[in-house]
N, C-alpha and C positions, 0 to 999 in steps of 0.2 A: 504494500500500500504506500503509495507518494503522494504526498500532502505537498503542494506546490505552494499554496500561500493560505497562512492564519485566518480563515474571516468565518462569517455567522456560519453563511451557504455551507464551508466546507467543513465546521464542526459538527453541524447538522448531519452530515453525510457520516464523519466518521464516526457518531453517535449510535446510526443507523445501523452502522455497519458491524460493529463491537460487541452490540448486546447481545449477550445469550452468544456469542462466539470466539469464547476462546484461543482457535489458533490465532485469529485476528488481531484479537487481544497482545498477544506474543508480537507477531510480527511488526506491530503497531510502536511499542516498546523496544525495541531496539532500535527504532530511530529518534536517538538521542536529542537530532534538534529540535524534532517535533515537539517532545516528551516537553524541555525547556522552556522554550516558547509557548505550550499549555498553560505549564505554571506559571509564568509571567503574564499570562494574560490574566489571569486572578486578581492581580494586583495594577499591569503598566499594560493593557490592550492597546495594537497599533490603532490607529485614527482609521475609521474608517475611510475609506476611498467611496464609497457612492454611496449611495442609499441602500442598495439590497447588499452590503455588507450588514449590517444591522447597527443600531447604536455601538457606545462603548459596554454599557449594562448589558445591552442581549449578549454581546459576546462574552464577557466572565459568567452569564449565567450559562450560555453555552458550554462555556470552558471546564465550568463546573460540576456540570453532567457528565461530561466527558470523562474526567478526573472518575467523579463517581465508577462509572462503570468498570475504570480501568482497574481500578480496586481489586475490585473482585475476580477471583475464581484462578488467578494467572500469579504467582510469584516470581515469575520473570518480569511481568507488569508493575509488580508491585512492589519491585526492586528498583527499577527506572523512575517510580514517581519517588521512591525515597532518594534516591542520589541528586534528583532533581529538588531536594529538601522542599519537599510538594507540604508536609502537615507544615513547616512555617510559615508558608507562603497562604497559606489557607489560614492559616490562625491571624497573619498581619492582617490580610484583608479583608476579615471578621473583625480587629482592633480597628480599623481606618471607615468600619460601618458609621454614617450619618441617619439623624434620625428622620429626614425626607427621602434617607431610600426606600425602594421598593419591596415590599413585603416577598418579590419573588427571588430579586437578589440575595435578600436575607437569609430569606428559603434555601435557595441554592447553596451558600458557602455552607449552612450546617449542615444541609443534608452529603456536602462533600466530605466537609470533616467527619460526619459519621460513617462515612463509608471507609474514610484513611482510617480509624480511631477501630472499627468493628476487622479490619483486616490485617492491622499489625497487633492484637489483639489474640488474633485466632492464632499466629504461629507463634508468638510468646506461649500462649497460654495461661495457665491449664485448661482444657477444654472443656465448656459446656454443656453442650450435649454430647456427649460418647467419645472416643480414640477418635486422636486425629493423627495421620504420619508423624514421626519424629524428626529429626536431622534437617532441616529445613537450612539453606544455602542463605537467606537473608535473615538468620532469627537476631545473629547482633543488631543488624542493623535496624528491623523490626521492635529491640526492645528499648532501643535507646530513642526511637519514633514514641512508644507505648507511654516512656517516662515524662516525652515534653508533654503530655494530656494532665501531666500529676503535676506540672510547674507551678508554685503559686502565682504566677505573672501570666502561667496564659489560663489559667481559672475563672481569672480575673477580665478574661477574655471572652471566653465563652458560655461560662454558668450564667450570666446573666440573663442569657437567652432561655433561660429554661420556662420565663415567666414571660415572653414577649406576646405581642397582643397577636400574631398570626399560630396559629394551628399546630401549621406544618413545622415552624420554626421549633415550636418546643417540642413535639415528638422526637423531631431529630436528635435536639440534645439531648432527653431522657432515654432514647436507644443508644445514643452514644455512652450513658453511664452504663444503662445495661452491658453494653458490648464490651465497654474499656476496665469495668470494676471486677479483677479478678484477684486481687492479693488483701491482707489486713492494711496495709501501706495506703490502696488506693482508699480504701473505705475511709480511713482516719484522714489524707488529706482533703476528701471531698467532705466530710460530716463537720469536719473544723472551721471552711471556708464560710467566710462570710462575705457580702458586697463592703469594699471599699470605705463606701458612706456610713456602714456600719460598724467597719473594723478602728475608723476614730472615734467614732460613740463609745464603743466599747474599750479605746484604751483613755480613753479621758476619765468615763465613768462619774460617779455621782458623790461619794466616798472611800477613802483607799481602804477600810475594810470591808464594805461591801461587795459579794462574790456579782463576777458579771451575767450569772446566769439568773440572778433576783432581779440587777439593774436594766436588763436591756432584755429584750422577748425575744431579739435577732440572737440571743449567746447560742454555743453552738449544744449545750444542753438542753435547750427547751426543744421537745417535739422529736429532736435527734437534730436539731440543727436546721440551719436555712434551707437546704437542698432538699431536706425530708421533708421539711414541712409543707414546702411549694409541691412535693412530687403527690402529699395528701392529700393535699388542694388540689389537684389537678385529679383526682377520683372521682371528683364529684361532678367532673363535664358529663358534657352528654354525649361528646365523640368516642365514638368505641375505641380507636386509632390510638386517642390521647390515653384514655385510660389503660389500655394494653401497656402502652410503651413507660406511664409512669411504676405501673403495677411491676413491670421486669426492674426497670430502675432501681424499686425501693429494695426488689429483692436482691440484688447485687450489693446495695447498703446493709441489708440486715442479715446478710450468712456469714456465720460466725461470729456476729459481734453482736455480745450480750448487753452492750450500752444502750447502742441503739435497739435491741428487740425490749430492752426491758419499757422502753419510753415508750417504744409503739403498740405495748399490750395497754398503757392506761389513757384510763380515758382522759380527753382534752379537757382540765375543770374549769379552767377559765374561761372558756365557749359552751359549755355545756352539752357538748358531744362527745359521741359513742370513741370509743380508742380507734386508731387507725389501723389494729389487726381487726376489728369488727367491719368496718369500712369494707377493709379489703376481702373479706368472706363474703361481704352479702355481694360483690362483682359476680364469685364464685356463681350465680344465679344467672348470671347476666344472657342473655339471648347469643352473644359471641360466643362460639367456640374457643376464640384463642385469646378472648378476657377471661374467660375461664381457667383456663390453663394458667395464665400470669397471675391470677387468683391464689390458683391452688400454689405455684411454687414459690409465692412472696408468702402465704398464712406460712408456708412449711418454714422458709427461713428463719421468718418470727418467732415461731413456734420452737423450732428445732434451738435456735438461741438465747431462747427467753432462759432467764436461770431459775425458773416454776417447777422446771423438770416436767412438764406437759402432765401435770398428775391432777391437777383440780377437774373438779365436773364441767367447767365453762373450755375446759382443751380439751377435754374429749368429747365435748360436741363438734367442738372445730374440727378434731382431727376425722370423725365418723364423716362431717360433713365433707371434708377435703377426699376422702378416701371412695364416698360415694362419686363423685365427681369424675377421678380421676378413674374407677370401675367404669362406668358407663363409658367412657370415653375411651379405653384398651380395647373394652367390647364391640365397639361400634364399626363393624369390620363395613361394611360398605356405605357407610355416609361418615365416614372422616376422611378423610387422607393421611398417606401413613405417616409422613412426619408428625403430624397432628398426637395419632396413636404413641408413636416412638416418644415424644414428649411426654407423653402422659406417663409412660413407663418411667422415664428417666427420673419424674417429679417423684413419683413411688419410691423410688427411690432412694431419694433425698430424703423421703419423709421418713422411714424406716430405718437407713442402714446404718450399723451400730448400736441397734438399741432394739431389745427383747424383747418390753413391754408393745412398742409399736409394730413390733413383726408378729408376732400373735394378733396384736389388734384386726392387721390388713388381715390375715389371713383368717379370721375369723369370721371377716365380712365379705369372703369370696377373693381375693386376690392373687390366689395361687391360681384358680382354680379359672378366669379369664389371662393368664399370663402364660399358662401352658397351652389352652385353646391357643392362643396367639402361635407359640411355638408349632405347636402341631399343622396348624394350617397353611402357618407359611416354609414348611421346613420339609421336604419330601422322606417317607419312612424307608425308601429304595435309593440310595442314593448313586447314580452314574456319575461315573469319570465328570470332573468340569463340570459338575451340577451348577459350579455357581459363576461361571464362567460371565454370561449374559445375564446376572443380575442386576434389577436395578439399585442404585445406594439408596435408596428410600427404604428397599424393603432387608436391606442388608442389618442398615440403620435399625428398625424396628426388630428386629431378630437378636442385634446386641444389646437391643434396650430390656426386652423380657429374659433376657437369659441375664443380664445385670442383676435386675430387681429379683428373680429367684433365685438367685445366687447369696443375694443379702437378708431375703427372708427367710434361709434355709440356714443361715450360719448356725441359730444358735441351738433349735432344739431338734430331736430325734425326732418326733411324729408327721412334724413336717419336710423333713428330710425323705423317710419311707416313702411319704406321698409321691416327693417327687420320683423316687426310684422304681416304685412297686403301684401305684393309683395310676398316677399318670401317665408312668410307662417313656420317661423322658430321657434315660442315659441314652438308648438307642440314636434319639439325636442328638443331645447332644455332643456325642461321639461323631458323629457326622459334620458338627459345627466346627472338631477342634482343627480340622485342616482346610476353613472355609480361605477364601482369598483376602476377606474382609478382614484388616487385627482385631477390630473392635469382637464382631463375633469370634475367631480363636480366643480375644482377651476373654471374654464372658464365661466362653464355656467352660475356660479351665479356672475360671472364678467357681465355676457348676459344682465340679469335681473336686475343689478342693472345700468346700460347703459341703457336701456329702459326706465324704470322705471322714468328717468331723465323727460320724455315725461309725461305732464297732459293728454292728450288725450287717451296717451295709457297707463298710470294709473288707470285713472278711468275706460275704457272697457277691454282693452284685457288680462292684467293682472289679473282684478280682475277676468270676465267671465270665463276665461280657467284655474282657480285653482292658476296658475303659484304662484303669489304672496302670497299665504297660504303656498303650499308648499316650496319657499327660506324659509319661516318663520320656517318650522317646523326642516328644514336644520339648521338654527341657534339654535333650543333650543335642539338639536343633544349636549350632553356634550361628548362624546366619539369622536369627527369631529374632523379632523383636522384642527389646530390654523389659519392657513392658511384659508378655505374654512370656516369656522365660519367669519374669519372678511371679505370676500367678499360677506356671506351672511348677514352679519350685516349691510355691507354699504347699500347693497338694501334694506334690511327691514327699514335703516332710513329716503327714500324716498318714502316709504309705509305710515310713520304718518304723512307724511304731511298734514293739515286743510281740504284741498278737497280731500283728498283720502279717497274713505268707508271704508275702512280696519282699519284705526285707533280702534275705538272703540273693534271691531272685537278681533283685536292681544290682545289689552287691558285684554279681556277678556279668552284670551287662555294663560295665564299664560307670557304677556310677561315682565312686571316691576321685578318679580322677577329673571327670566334671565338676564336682565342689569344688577341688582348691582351685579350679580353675575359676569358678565363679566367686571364692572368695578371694581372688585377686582385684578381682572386678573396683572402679572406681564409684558402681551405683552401691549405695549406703544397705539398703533392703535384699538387693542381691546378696549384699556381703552377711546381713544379718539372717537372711533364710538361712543360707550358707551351711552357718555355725547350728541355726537349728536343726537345721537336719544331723549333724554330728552329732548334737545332745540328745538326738532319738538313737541314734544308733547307739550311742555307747549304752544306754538305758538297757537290764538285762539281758548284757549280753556277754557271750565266756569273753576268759580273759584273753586268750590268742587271736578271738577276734579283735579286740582293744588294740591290743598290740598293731596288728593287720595296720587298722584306720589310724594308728598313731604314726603311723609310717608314712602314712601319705599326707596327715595333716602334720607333724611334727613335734616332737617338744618344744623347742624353738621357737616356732610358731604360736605356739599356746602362750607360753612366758609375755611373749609379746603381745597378746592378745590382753593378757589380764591387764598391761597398762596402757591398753589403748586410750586416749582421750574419749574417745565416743563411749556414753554409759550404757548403749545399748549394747554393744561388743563386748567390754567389759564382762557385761552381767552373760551373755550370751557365755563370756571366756570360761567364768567360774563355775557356769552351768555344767559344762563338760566335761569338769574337774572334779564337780561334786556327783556327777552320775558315773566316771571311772572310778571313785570310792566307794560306790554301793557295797563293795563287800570287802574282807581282807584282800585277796587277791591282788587288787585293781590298788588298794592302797598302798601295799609292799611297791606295785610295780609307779606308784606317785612317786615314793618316796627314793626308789632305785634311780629313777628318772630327771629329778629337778633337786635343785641346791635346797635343803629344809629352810636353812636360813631364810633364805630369798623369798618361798614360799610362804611362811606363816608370816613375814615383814608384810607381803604384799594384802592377807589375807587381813589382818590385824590394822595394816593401814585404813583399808576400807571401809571397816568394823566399823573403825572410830572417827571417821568423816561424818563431820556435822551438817555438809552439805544437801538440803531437800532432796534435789533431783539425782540425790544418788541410792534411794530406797530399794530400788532391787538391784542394784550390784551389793548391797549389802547383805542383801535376804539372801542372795546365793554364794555372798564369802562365808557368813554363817552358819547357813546347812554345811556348806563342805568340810565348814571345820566341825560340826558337829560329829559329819561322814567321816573325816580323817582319825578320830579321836577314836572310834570303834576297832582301830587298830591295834598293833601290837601293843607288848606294854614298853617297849623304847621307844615306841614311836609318840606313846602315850607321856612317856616323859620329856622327849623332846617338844613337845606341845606346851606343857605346862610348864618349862622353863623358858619360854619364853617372855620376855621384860615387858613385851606389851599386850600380853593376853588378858589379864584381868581388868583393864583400863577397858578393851575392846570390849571385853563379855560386857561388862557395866555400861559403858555405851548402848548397845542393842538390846539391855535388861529395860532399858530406861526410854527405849523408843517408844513414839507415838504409835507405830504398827506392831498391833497383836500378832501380826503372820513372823514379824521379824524379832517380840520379843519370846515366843514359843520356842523357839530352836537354842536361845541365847540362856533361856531357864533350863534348857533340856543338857546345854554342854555343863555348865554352872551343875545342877546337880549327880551329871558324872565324874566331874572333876571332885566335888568334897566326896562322893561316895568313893573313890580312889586315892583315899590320905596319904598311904602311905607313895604317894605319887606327887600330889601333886604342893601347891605352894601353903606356906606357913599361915597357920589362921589370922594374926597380925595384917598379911596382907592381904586377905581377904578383904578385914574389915577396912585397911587405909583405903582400900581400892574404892570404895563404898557400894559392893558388891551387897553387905548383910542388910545394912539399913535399906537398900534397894528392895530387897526380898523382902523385909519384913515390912516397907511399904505398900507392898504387894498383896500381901495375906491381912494386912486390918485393912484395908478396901475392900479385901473381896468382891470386885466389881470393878474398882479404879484403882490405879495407881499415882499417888503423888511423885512426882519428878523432884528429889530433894536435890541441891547443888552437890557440884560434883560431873565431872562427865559431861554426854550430849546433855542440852539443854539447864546448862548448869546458872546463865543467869537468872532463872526464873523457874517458879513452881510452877506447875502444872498439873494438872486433872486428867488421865485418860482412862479409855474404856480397856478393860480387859477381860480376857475369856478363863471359864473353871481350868481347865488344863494350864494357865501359866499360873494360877493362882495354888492348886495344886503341885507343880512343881517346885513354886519356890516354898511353898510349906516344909518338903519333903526336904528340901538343900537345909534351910534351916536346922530342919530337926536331926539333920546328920552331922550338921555343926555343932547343936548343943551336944549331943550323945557323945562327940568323940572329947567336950572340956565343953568347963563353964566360960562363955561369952558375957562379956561385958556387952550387949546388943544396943546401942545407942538410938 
């Protein structure tokens, strides 16, 4: 295509020519002058030459569209208008708007910027609705486009528009929130932003100890902020268009963030209206389809981040009502379209996953049971070579979106697991899904199988009998897979080595140990932590020559190193390891034969005694191990208990806020005095403040006072504990007084 000269006539053509075509698109984009000259027409359009050039305005609005189009669907395109720094040139000349332009001009620049803002968006990420390819050739320069939309100077450019007296202008910018708000970053600088005129009200203020969110109604606390509030306001049009596109907005403001969902569940008191999650459920009604849907997954965000925990009777009306919704709309096999469908899945999703109480809910009110219809219909029970060769991604799309959501309803309990395997009759396809073309369905379905999988029952028969579980396995030693569908295959295959699963030995033997270290070399974090979980099943009852075997290929080495990895999930992952090769003597001798003790109980005793929160379960599992270590010999039993910082440690973990982590720390503590003549002098028992711990322990009966001393030593505390710690440390006690009289302070 040869663009001879810039004017209305010939944007017009290449408008024409562009939409809905792709190579065009392409061909179009690599000519750089052209591409330049676009953007500049945004801002410095040549002078028309005659009249059927068109003005200067027809042509930027020309330009405009242009721009739009190019946008989409092509990242060869979308490479060319970024080096043509196309979103600056669109943000100036949205800043240089007058207020006697034309409401179509106006139009034009956002609905351009929302096409730049919705497409360097989509390859940043994270995506939306379902897998999108990874490795994208423009993502840098895509994200550092993503980040000028979060500048406060060009905010200041464009939010204003949100409220403009045309239409079209403010959908566009509230699809551009939609489109552009994907991290906590964007949500906190769009909820903070205020207009200008307000951000000096606001630092002038009224009194310097008056909070600005009492002084000024604009603070970015009242309502959730300026943004929110306009985007509530705008619920109440009667354009279906507006309310869709505010209704996504708000929800891109309110996932994840509990600030914002808590303001948006109460009601407005000073207007004397309903909350703006009530607002947004009664759209849930609305005659649109797809305000429906924006409905449902803005109540869900609210909902999902309100810090209510969705437990009162007024969220579980909301949630029946969102759930009813989004049922009818899965089911609605010939008057929706499938993206329509695939959406609704996806919202299902959102509403449920990670949380028990809500997957029994859906599933209670029919949700498995239109989500496998889904599956069944659109997924052939015969499947020929290339079945999915000629499919459309509409329906490719709706196929990962139900195998998503029963993938996430199915995590947590056994009866709905069966369903899926034995009611439904669903491995058969989804075993057909797992080498579909599309990632998003191989992602799903080995989401499927590692969901099942969770199930002993249906581990050891239906998995094994029907292939399924070989094949995730041969999915994972797949090095060419995407990073994605490798660690969703990884997670299943780690509930494959579990002790009673036949498969163990099985994978063993088909090359799987040297696939792990392969994948815990890997630079993705999840990989590397499946990795390690799979090791911590295998060593889990297993002989000792096997150990040895996996210790070969994983290393000692390797381990030592793991235990002081900086990442706490590695870590805790490292210790796990450590404390399932001591399940018995055996495995302990060959710890001990293996790694320096020194080194080993320094490292294990360091951890103990880490004050730091977020390091609770690498502690839980330095503790069991040492617990597991201590079951050993009796030199090994005394190489433990002479060491300088073991009773500092134990006291630390006696004295935690977690009952899981102070059970194991009462359980070593009464091996330790039941083995006197082992271990250390009662003296330092009591300096350690080991006794007064215990005997906090046992007059609660219930709770324990945190006396100083140890973790938590600036301050008393209150926690809850369970009969079994409070029994143990009776028992330590009472072996203390029996072997001399204690002075017990």
């Amino acid at each position: 295509m040869t663009i001879e000269s810039v004017n209305l006539t010939s944007l017009k053509q290449v408008k024409n020519t562009v939409i809905g075509n792709p190579s065009a698109k392409i061909t179009l984009a690599r000519d750089e002058h052209f591409v330049q000259t676009l953007v500049q027409c945004l801002n410095q359009p040549a002078p028309p030459s005659d009249r059927a050039s068109g003005s200067q305005d027809d042509i930027r609005i020309e330009a405009a569209h242009v721009l739009s189009s190019l946008s989409y669907g092509s990242e060869e395109a979308l490479d060319s208008l970024l080096n043509a720094r196309a979103v600056e040139a669109c943000l100036h000349a949205i800043s240089c708007l007058q207020p006697h332009d034309s409401n179509g001009l106006k139009s034009a620049f956002s609905r351009s910027l929302r096409s730049l803002a919705t497409a360097v968006a989509e390859v940043v990420g994270p995506s939306q609705w379902g897998l999108r390819p990874e490795g994208s050739s423009v993502r840098d320069a895509a994200r550092d486009a993503l980040e000028c939309f979060f500048h406060p100077n060009y905010l200041d450019v464009y939010l204003p528009m949100l409220v403009d007296s045309s239409p079209q202008t403010s959908i566009s910018i509230a699809q551009l929130l939609a489109a552009a708000v994907r991290t906590g970053e964007h949500r906190d600088a769009i909820t903070e932003w205020l207009p200008p005129v307000d951000r000096i009200k606001e630092s002038k203020g009224k009194r310097g100890w008056e909070k600005p969110a009492v002084i000024n109604s604009n603070a970015p606390g009242r309502q959730g902020g300026w943004v929110a509030r306009n985007l509530a306001a705008l619920l109440r049009s009667r354009d279906s268009k507006l309310q869709e596109a505010a209704l996504y907005a708000l929800s891109a403001l309110s996932k994840d963030n509990d600030k914002i969902a808590a303001l948006l569940v109460k009601p407005v008191s000073d207007r004397d209206m309903p909350s703006t999650l009530s607002s947004v459920l009664s759209l849930a009604k609305s005659r649109s389809t797809d305000v429906q849907l924006a409905a449902c997954l803005c109540a869900t965000h609210i909902i999902r981040a309100s810090p209510t925990n969705h437990s009162s009777a007024s969220d579980e009306l909301y949630i029946q009502n969102i759930v009813s919704v989004l049922n009818r709309i899965i089911s609605s096999s010939t008057s929706e379209a499938l993206q329509t469908r695939s959406r609704a899945c996806f919202i299902l999703y959102n509403l449920i996953s990670d949380d028990y109480r809500l997957c029994q809910f859906a599933h209670e009110r029919g949700s498995l049971d239109q989500l496998a219809t889904v599956v069944k219909d659109i997924t052939p029970s015969e499947v020929q070579p290339e079945w999915d060769e000629d499919e459309p991604e509409s329906l490719s799309s709706l196929r990962e979106a139900a195998l998503t959501t029963i993938s996430a309803m199915s995590l947590f309990d056994d009866n709905i697991r069966r369903e899926v395997a034995d009611v439904f009759e669903l491995l058969p396809l989804i075993q057909s899904c797992m080498t579909h073309r599309h990632v998003g369905v191989r992602y799903a379905s080995c989401q499927c199988v590692r969901a099942i999988s969770r199930s002993v029952a249906v581990l050891r028969t239906s998995l094994v009998d029907s292939g399924l579980g070989l094949q995730v396995f041969e999915i994972f030693k797949k090095e060419e897979e995407d990073r994605r569908v490798t660690s969703a295959a990884l997670a299943a295959v780690c509930n494959l080595l579990n002790d009673f699963c036949p498969l163990r030995p099985v994978l063993m033997e088909k090359g799987l140990l040297p696939r792990l270290i392969q994948v815990l070399g890997a630079e993705d974090r999840t990989l590397r932590l499946s990795s390690l979980w799979a090791f911590k099943n295998l060593f889990l009852r297993t002989p000792l020559e096997t150990k040895k075997t996996i210790m070969g290929y994983l290393k000692w080495s390797e381990l030592t190193r793991l235990m002081a990895d900086p990442d706490h999930g590695i870590q805790e992952q490292a210790f796990n390891i450590l404390r399932n090769i001591a399940e018995n003597e055996p495995g302990i001798e060959l710890i001990f034969h293996e790694l320096d003790a020194e080194m080993l109980l320094q490292s294990l005793t360091a951890c103990m005694s880490s004050p730091d929160p977020t390091m609770e379960d690498v502690i839980l599992q330095a503790v069991c191990t040492l617990g597991n270590l201590f079951n050993g010999s009796e030199s090994h039993q005394r190489m433990i208990v002479s060491h300088p910082m073991l009773l500092e440690s134990l006291r630390s973990c006696l004295a935690h806020d977690k009952v899981e982590i102070r059970r194991p720390a009462a359980s070593c503590i009464l091996s330790i005095v039941r083995s006197s003549s082992l271990g250390p002098s009662r003296s330092d028992i009591v300096e350690a403040g080991i006794v007064s711990t215990l005997r906090h322990i046992c007059e609660w009966s219930g709770a324990v006072a945190v006396s100083p001393g140890g973790r938590g030593s600036t301050h008393h505390a209150v926690i809850e504990d369970d009969k079994e710690v409070v029994d143990l440390a009776r028992q330590a006690l009472q072996c203390l007084e029996h072997v001399g009289s204690l002075n017990i302070l």
